[in-house]
N, C-alpha and C positions, 0 to 999 in steps of 0.2 A: 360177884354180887348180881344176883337174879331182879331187874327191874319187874314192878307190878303193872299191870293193862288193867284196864276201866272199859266197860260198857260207857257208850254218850248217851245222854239223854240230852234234846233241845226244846226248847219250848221259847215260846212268843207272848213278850207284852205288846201285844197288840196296840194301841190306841186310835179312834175315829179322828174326822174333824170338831169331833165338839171336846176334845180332850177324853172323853170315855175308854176303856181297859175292856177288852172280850173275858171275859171267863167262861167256863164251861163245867159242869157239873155231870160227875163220873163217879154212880154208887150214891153215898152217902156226902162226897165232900164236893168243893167248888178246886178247879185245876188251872194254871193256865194250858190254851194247848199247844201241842207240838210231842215228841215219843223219841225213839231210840233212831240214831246214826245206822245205817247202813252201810256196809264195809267197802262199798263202793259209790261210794256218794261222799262229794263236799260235804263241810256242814252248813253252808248253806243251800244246795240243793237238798238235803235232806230234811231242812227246817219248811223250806216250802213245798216239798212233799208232804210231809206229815199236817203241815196249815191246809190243803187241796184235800187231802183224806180227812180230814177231822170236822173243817168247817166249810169247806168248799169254794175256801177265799183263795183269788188267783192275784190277785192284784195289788200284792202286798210290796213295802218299800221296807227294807232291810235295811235299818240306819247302822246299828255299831252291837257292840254285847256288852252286854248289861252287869250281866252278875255271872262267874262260875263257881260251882264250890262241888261240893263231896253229898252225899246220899245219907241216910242216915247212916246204910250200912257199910260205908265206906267204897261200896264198891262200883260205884255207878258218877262218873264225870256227869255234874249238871249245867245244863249253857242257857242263860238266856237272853236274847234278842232283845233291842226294841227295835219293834217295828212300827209301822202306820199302815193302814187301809181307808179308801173313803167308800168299800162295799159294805156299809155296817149292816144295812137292810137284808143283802143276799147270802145269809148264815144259812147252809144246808150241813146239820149235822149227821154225822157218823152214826153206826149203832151202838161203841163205845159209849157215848154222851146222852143225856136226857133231856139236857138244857141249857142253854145261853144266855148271855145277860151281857151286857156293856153297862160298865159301873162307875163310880167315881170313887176317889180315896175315900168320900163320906160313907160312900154305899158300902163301900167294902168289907168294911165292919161289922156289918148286917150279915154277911155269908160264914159259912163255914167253912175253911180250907181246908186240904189236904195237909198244906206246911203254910202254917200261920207266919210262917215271913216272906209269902206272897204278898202280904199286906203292906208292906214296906217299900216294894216296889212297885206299889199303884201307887 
């Protein structure tokens, strides 16, 4: 029996001290962020690599994992973090990204995601 491998994807719910969630909008939709494991990387060194690349948050506190589950197309492991930061001000994004927001569950509703049960876990 041939087991199947997964690409990871990590990503981060961020939260500030005021209780607010980072998003980031990439295209047309709202993301949280964080991207794809490196085959040589924890996945926690590889969650805050890709948080330094994305938003240029360095200061982040890695409490536990959130949610994992399957991609739409089965083939992609997705992981997500909560985390906390209190850099909410020093967002430097990526060329990926357009824009940022720190939200609340209310606001969240107002955005467009990429996978609408992002909304669930703000």
């Amino acid at each position: 029996m041939q087991h199947k491998t997964f690409k990871v994807n990590l990503h981060a719910l961020i939260r500030n001290n005021l209780g607010q969630t980072l998003i980031l909008k990439r295209g047309d939709y709202w993301v949280l962020p964080g991207g794809r494991l490196e085959d040589d990387q924890s996945p926690e060194a590889g969650l805050r690599r890709e948080l330094r690349e994305e938003t240029g948050l360095e200061d982040i506190v890695v409490k536990n994992v959130l949610d994992v589950g399957l991609s739409d197309s089965k083939e992609t492991l997705l992981v997500i973090f909560e985390c906390e930061s209190k850099e909410s001000s020093n967002i430097q994004l990526s060329s990926e990204h357009s824009e940022f927001a720190w939200v609340t569950k209310t606001d969240a509703n107002t955005y467009n995601f990429e996978f609408e049960a992002i909304k669930e876990k703000i």
